[in-house]
DOROLUM-409503 format. One record per residue (C-alpha): residue number from 1; residue in one letter; x, z, y. Coordinates in nm, 3 decimals, always signed. Example, Ala and Ser with C-alpha at 12.3 -4.5 7.8 and 13.67 -1.06 7.14 Angstrom:
2
    n  res        u        w        v
    1    A   +1.230   +0.780   -0.450
    2    S   +1.367   +0.714   -0.106
***
This chain:
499
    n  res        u        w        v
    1    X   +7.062   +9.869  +11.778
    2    X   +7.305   +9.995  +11.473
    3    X   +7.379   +9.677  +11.326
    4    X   +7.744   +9.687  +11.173
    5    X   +7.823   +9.776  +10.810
    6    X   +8.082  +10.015  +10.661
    7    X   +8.238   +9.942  +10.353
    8    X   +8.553  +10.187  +10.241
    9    X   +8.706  +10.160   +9.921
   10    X   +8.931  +10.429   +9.728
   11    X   +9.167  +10.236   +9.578
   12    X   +9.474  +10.378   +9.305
   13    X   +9.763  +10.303   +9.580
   14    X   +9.590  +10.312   +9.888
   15    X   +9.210  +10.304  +10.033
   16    X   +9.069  +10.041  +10.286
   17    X   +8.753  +10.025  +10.551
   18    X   +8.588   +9.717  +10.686
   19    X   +8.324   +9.681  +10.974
   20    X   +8.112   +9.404  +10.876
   21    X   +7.827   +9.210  +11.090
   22    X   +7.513   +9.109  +10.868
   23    X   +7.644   +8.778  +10.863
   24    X   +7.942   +8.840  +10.686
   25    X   +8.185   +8.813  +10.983
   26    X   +8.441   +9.119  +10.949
   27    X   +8.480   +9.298  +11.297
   28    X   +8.789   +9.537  +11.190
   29    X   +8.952   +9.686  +10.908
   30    X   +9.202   +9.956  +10.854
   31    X   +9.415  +10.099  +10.561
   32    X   +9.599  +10.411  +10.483
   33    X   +9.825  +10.440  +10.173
   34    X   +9.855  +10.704   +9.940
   35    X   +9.981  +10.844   +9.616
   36    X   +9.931  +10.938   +9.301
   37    X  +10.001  +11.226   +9.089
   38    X  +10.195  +11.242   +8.743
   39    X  +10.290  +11.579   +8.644
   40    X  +10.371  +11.509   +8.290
   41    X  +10.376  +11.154   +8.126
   42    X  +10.011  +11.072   +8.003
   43    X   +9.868  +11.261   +8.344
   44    X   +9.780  +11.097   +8.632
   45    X   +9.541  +11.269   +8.900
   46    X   +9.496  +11.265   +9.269
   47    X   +9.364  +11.506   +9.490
   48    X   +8.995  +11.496   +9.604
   49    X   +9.028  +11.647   +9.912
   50    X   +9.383  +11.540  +10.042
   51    X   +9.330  +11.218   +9.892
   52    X   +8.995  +11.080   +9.866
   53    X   +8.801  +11.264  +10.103
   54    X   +9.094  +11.263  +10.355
   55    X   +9.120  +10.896  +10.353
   56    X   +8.742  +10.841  +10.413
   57    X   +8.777  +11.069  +10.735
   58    X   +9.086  +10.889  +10.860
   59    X   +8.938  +10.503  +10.778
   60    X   +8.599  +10.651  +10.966
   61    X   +8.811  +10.735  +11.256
   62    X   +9.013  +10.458  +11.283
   63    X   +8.702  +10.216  +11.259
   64    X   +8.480  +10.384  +11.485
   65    X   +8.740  +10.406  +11.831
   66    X   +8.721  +10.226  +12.107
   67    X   +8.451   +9.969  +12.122
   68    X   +8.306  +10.097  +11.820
   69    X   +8.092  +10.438  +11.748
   70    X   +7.925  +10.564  +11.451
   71    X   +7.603  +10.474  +11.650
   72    X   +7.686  +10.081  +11.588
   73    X   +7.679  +10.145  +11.233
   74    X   +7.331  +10.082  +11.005
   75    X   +7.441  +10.169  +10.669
   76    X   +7.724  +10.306  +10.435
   77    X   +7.863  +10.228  +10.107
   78    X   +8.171  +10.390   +9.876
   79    X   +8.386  +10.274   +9.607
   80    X   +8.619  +10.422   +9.419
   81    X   +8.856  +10.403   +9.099
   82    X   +8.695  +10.535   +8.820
   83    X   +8.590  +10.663   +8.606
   84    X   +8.720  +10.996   +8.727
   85    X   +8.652  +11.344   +8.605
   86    X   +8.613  +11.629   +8.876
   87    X   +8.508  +11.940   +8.816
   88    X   +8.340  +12.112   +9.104
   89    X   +8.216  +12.501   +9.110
   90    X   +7.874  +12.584   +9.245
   91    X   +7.953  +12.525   +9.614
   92    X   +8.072  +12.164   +9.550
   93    X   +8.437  +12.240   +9.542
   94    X   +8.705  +12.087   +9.334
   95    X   +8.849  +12.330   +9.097
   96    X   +9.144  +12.089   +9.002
   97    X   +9.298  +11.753   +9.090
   98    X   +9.086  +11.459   +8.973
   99    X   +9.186  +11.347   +8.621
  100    X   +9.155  +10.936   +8.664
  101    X   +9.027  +10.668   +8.473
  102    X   +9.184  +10.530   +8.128
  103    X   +9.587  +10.523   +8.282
  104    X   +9.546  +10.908   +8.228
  105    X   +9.570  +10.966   +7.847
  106    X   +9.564  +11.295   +7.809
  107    X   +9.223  +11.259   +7.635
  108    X   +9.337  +11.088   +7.370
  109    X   +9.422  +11.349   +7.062
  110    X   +9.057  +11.493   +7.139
  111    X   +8.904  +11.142   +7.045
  112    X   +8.940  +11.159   +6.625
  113    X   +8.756  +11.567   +6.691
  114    X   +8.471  +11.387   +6.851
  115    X   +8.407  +11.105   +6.596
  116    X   +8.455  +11.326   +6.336
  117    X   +8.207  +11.556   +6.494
  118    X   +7.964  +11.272   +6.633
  119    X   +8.051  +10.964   +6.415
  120    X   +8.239  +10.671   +6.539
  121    X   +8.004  +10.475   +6.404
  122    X   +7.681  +10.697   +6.605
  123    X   +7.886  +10.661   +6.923
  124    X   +7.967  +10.278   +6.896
  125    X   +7.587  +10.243   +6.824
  126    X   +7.461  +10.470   +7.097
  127    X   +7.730  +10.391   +7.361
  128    X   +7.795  +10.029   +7.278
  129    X   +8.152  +10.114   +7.281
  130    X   +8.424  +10.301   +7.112
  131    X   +8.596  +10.631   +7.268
  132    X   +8.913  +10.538   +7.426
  133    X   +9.128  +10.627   +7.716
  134    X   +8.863  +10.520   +7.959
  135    X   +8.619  +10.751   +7.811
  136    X   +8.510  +11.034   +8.016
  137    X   +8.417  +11.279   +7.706
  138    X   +8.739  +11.356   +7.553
  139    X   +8.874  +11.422   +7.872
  140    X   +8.576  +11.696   +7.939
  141    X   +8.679  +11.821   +7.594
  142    X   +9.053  +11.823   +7.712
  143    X   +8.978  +12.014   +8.025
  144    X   +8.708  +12.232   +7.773
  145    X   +9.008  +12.313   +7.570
  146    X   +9.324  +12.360   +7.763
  147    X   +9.175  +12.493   +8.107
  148    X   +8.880  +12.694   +8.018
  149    X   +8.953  +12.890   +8.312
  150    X   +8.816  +12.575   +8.486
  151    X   +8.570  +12.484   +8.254
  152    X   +8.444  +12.851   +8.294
  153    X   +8.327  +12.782   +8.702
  154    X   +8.254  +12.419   +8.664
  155    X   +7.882  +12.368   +8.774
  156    X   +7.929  +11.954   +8.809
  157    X   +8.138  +11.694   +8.678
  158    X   +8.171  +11.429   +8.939
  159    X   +8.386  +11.069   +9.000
  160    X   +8.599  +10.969   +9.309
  161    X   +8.294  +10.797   +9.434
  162    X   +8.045  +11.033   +9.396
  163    X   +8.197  +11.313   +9.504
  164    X   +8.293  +11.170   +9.845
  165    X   +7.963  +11.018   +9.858
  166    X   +7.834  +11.357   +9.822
  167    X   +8.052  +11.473  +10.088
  168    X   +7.896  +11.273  +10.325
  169    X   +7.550  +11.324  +10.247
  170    X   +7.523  +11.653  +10.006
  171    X   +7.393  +11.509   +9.732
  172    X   +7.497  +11.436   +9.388
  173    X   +7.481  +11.085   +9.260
  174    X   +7.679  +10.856   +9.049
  175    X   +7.627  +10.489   +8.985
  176    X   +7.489  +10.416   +8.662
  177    X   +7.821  +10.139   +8.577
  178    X   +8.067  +10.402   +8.646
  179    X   +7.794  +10.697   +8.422
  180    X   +7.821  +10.435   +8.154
  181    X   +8.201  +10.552   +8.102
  182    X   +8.091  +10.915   +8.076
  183    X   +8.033  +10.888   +7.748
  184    X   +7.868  +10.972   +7.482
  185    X   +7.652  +11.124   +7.723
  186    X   +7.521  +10.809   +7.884
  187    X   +7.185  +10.656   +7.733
  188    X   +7.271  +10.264   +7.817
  189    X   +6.896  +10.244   +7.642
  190    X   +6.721  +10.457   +7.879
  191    X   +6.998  +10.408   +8.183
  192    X   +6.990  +10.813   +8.179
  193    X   +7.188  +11.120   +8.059
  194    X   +7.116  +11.170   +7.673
  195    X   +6.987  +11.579   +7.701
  196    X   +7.114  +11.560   +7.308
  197    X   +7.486  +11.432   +7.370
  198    X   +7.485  +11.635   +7.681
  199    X   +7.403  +11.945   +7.529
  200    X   +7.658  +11.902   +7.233
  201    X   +7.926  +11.841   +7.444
  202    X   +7.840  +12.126   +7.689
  203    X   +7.760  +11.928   +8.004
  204    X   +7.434  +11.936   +8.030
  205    X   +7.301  +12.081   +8.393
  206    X   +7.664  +11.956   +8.523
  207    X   +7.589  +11.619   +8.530
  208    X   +7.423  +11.437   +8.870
  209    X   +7.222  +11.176   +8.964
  210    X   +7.218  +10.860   +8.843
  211    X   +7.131  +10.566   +9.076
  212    X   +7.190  +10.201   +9.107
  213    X   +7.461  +10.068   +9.352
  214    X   +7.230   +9.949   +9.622
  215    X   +7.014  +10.213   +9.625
  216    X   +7.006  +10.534   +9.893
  217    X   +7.194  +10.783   +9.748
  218    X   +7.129  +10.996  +10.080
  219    X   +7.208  +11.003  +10.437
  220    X   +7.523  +11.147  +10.641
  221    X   +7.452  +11.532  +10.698
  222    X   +7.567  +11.651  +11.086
  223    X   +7.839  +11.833  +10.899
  224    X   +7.995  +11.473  +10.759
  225    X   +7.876  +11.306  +11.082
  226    X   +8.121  +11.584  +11.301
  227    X   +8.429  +11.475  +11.064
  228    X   +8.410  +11.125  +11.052
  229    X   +8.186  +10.993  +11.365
  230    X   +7.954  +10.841  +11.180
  231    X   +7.600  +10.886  +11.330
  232    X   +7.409  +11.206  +11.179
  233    X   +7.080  +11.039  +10.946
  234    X   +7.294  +10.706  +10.852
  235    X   +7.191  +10.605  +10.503
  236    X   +7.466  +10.595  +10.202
  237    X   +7.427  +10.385   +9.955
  238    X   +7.474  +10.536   +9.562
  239    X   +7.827  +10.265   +9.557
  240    X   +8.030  +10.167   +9.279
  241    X   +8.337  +10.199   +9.100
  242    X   +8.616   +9.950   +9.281
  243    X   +8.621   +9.644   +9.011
  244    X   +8.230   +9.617   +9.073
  245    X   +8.217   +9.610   +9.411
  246    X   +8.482   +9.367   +9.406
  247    X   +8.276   +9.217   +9.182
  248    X   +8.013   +9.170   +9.456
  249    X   +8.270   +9.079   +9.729
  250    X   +8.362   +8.751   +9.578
  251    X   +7.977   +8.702   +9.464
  252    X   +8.004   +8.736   +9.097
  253    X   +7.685   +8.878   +9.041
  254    X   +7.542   +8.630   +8.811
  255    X   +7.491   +8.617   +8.451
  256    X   +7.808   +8.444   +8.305
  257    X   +8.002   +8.524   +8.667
  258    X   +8.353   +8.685   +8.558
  259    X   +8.547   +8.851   +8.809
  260    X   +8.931   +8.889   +8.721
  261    X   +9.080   +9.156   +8.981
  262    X   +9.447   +9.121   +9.026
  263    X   +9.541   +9.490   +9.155
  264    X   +9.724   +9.803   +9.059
  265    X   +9.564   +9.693   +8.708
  266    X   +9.352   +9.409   +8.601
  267    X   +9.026   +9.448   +8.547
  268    X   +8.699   +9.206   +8.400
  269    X   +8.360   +9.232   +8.492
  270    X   +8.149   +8.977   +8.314
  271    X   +7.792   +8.981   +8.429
  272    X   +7.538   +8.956   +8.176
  273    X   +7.160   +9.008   +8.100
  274    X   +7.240   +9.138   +7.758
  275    X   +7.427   +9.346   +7.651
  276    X   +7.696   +9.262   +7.332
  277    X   +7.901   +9.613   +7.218
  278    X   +8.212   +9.602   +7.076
  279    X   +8.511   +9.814   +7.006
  280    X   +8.745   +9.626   +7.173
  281    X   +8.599   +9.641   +7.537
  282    X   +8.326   +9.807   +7.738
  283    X   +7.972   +9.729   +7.740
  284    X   +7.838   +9.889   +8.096
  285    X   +7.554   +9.903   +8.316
  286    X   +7.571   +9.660   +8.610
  287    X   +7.545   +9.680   +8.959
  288    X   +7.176   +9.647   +9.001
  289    X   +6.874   +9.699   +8.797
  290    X   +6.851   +9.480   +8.503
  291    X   +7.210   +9.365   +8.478
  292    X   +7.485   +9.459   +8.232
  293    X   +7.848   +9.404   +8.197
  294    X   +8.117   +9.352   +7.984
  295    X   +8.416   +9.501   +8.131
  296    X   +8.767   +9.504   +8.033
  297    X   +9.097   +9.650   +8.180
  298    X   +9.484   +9.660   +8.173
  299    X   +9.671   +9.930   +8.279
  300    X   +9.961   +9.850   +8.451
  301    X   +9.985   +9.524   +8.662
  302    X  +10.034   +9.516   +9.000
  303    X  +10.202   +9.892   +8.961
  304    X  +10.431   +9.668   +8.703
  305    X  +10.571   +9.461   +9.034
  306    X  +10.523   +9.732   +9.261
  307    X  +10.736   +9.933   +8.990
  308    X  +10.972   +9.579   +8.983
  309    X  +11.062   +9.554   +9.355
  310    X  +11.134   +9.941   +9.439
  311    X  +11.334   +9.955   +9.096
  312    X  +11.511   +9.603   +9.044
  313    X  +11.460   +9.529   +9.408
  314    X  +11.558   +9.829   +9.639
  315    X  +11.806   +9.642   +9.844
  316    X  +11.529   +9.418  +10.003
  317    X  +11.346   +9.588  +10.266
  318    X  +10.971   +9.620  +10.309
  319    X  +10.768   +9.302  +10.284
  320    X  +11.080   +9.101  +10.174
  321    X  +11.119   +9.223   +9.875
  322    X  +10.771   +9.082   +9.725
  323    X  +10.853   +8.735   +9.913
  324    X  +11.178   +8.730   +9.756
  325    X  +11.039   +8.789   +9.393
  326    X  +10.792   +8.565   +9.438
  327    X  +10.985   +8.269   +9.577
  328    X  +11.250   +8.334   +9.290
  329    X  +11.023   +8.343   +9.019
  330    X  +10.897   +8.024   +9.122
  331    X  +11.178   +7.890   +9.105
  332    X  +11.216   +7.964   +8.737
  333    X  +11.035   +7.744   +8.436
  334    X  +10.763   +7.794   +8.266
  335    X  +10.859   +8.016   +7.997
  336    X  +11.113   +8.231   +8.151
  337    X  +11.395   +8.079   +8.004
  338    X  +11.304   +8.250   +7.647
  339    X  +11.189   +8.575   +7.810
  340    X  +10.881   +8.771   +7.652
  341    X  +10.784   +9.087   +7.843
  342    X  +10.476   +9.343   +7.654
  343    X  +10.312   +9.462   +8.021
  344    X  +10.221   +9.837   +7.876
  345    X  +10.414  +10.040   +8.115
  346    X  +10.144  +10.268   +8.131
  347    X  +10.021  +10.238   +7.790
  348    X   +9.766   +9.963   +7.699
  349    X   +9.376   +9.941   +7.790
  350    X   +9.192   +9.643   +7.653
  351    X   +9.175   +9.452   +7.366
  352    X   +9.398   +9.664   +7.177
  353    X   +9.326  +10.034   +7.318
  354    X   +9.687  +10.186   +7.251
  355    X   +9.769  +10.475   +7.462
  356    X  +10.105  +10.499   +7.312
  357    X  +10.174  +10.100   +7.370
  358    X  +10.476  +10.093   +7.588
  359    X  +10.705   +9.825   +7.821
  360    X  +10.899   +9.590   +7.622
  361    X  +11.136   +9.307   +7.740
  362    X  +11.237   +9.087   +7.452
  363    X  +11.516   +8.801   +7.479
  364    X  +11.760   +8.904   +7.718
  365    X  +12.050   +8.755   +7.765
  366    X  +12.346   +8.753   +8.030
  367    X  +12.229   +8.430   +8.155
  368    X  +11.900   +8.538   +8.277
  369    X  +11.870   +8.635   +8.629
  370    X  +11.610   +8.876   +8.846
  371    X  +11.394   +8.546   +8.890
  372    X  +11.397   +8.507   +8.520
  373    X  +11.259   +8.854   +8.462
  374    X  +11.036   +8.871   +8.737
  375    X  +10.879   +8.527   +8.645
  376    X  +10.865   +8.683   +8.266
  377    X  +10.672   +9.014   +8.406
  378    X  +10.414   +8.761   +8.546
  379    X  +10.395   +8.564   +8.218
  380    X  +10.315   +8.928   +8.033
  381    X  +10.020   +9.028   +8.286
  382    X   +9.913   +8.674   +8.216
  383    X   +9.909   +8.681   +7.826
  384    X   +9.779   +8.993   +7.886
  385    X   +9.519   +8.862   +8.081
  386    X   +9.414   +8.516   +7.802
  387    X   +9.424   +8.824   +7.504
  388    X   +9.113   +8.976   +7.686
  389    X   +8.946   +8.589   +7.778
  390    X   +8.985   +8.532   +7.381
  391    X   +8.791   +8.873   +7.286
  392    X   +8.531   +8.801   +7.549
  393    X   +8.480   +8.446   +7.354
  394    X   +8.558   +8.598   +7.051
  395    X   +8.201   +8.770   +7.141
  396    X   +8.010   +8.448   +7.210
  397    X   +7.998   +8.563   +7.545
  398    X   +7.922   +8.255   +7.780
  399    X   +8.107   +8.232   +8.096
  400    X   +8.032   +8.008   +8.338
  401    X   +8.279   +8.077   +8.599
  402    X   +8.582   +8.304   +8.651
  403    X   +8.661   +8.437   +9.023
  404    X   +8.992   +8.569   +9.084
  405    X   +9.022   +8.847   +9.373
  406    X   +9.289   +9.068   +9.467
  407    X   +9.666   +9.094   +9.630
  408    X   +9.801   +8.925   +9.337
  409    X   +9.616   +8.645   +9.438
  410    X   +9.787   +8.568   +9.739
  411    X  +10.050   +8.265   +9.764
  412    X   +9.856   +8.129   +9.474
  413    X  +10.170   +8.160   +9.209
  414    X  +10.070   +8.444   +8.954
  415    X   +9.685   +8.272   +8.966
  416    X   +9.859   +7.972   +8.895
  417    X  +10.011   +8.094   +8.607
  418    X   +9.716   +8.292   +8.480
  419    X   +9.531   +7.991   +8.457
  420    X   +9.852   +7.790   +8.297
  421    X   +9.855   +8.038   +8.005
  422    X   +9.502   +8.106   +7.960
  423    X   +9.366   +7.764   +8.006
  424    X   +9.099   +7.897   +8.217
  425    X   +9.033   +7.724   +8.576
  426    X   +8.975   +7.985   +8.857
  427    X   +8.770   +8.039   +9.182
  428    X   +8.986   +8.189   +9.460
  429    X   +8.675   +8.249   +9.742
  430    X   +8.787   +8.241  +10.108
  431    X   +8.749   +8.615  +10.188
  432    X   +8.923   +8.789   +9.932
  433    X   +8.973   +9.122  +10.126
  434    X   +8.882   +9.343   +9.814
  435    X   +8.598   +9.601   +9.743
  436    X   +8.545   +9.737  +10.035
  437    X   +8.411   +9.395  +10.151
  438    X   +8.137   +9.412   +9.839
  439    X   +8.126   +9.796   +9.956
  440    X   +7.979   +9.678  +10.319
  441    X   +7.747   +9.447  +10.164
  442    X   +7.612   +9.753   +9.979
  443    X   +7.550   +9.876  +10.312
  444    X   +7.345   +9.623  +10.418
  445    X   +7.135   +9.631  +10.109
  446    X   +7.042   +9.972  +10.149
  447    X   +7.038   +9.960  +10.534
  448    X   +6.778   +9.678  +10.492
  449    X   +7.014   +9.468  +10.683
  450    X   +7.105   +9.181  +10.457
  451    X   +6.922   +9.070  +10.104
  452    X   +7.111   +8.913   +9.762
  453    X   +7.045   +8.584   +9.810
  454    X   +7.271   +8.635  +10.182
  455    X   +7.610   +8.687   +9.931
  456    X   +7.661   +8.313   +9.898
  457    X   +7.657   +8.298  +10.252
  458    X   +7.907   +8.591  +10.308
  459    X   +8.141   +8.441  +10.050
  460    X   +8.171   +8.115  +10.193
  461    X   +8.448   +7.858  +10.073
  462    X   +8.640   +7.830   +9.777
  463    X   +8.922   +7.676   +9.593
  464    X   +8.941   +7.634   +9.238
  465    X   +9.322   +7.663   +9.043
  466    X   +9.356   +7.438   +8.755
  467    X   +9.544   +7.478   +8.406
  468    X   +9.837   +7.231   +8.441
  469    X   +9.787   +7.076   +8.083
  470    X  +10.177   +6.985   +8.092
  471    X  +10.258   +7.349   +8.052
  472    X  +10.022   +7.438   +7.761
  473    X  +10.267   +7.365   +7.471
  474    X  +10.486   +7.601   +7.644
  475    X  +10.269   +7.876   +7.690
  476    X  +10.069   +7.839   +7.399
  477    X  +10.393   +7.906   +7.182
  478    X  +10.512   +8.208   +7.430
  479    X  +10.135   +8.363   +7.399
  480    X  +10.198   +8.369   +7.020
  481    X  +10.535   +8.549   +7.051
  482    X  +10.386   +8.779   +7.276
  483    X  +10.139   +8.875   +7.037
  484    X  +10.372   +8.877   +6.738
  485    X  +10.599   +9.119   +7.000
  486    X  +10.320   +9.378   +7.002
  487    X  +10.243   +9.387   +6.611
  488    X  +10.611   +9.378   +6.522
  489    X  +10.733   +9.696   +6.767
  490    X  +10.455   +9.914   +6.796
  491    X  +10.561  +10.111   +6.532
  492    X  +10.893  +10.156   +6.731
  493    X  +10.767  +10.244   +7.048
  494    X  +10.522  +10.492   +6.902
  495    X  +10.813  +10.671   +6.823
  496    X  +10.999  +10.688   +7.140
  497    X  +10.913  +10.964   +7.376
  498    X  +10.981  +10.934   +7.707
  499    X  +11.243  +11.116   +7.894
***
């Protein structure tokens, strides 16, 4: 009897599969890495095919050898990053490289158009959020604009997820969390396209199904089942952008549950039965029926120490260059030794929404060391990280735990610090293996193989990381200057274009 789950999350860097048992017990994983795309600064895309679609085949094939066939598995779920926009002509094609979520910018001079056209004040109302980098429409209007060509043979707009879930099973369905950033042509009121917003931005008929996370989104057609193994008639579940299903891996799925994902970029999912808009963040659909989030995200974090060690680091091979930083920076105090790094490599997400925003390194001397700045590139993600806590409070937003998940999680140091200079005590679970984990448990939803209340069990143990209230002075007067930083050099950096 098919009993094992598949769970295979798309990641930014690199995508990973897990074969789970209905009890939670992970039989084998496998990863492949890949790359991304950045043609001009502003850009960033991957491939559908080559990239996200490929990777799915591989991870299938590398799961199901051996001891394993797609005839052992009961049920399949997706994620992806996102929000993505992929334009796809009437045979389900990709007509271009995917455009990804908000650390591609090139939407951004289209946004003042649309609230002049729509009203910033209409779309905050009716989207419960402001346009910004993460928003799908001005990129549509981008691609509208400088690629009609495209535009001319698109016949569906679709995200990472959904378009390799429709791979697999030949339909057309998007999560309603990930639809939510496709706006303004989400209704968050009705949980449906608006035919109004749709129309006026020349979408509608191009947009597909909507769906909830664990619901069927289809099943795997012969055609999928001959490229990746899997068993012809295995039922796909509708999935979820990456964050949420990571979301679900560490069992933040409650009202006042906030997951903080430590990855290529940080990102908050607050779970809430209510929804409470606001400029500075996103207010989204959840993962299941009835639930909302608020969800927040920086852009460059763990690319910021990837970026570190094969840049300031080259000379360390592999694995050792990570372990080296790491051990260094620990080495170093609290504070850096007077070091203030702005994190916005890539430009800025949430709170402050500044495409432009770029890296800054303040208070260098020729004292400081590669410890010193690698402990100070930590310190930034953190403050980073307690400027989106304090708008999610600033909201009245309860939150009754926070669950940290993600490869900066491991060795316990940049959690540690996180929770130093946000004040904020965190729950590190025991399986912290990412989305793909939440992806599998998808799986067993829609396979009728597991039920909610079995999450608990499949999350298991915990530790908690406390603030260390010896360092708060400290970081309490470096979280200042690291706001004052961004207010007093914005202006600068605005100006400088890159080379």
């Amino acid at each position: 009897m098919s009993q094992l789950l598949l769970g295979i999350d798309i990641g930014t860097g690199s995508s990973k599969g897990v074969l789970v048992r209905p009890d939670g017990t992970i039989v084998r994983s496998h990863s492949v890495p890949h790359d991304i795309s950045v043609p001009r600064p502003g850009f960033v895309e991957q491939d559908a095919d080559t990239v996200w679609w490929v990777d799915v085949v591989t991870l299938c094939r590398a799961l199901l050898s051996g001891e394993y066939s797609g005839a052992d598995v009961a049920g399949v779920a997706i994620s992806a990053i996102g929000p993505c926009l992929l334009p796809l002509d009437e045979e389900g094609r990709p007509l271009r490289p995917g455009i990804l979520y908000g650390v591609d910018t090139r939407g951004t001079p289209e946004i003042p158009a649309l609230e002049a056209e729509f009203g910033a004040e209409n779309i905050l109302a009716h989207s419960g959020m402001a346009l910004t980098s993460q928003a799908i429409g001005p990129k549509v209007r981008w691609l509208q604009r400088h690629e009609p060509q495209v535009w001319a043979r698109t016949r569906m707009l679709a995200t990472a997820s959904s378009y390799v879930t429709y791979r697999l099973t030949g339909r057309h369905v998007m999560d309603r969390h990930t639809a939510s950033h496709y706006m303004p042509m989400y209704d968050p009121a009705t949980g449906d396209w608006n035919a109004d917003y749709s129309e006026r931005m020349g979408v509608a008929g191009r947009l597909p199904e909507l769906g909830w996370s664990d619901e069927r989104a289809g099943e795997v057609t012969p055609g999928a089942a001959a490229l990746t193994g899997l068993r012809p008639g295995t039922p796909v579940a509708v999935g979820a952008v990456d964050a949420l299903s990571e979301a679900i891996s560490v069992g933040a799925v409650q009202p006042g549950d906030l997951m903080i994902m430590y990855g290529s970029t940080t990102f908050f999912i607050l779970v809430q039965e209510q929804p409470t808009p606001d400029p500075r963040v996103w207010t989204v659909a959840g993962a299941f029926a009835g639930q909302f989030n608020l969800a927040a995200g920086m852009s460059t974090t763990g690319s910021l120490t990837k970026w570190f060690a094969e840049e300031l680091a080259r000379e360390l091979p592999g694995g050792e260059a990570y372990a080296e930083l790491f051990a260094a920076a620990g080495r170093v105090p609290p504070g850096a030794r007077g070091l203030v790094v702005l994190p916005y490599f890539s430009g800025e997400r949430t709170p402050i929404n500044d495409p432009q925003a770029k890296g800054v390194l303040a208070g260098l001397t020729l004292a400081h060391t590669r410890g010193d700045l690698f402990r100070a590139t930590l310190e930034g993600v953190a403050c980073g990280i307690r400027h989106n806590l304090e708008t999610f409070a600033a909201l009245g937003t309860p939150i009754r735990r926070a669950v940290a998940v993600g490869g900066g999680t491991q060795g316990n140091l940049w959690p540690q610090i996180v929770s130093d200079v946000a004040g904020t005590p965190q729950v590190l679970p025991r399986v912290t293996i990412g989305a793909s984990y939440g992806d599998a448990f998808l799986a067993g939803l829609v396979a009728g193989q597991v039920r909610r209340e079995d999450l608990d069990a499949w999350v298991g143990q915990t530790e908690t990381i406390e603030p260390d209230p010896d360092v708060k002075p400290t970081y309490d007067h470096l979280y200042a200057l690291y706001r004052e930083l961004y207010e007093n050099t914005k202006d600068v950096v605005h100006r400088l274009h890159p080379g």
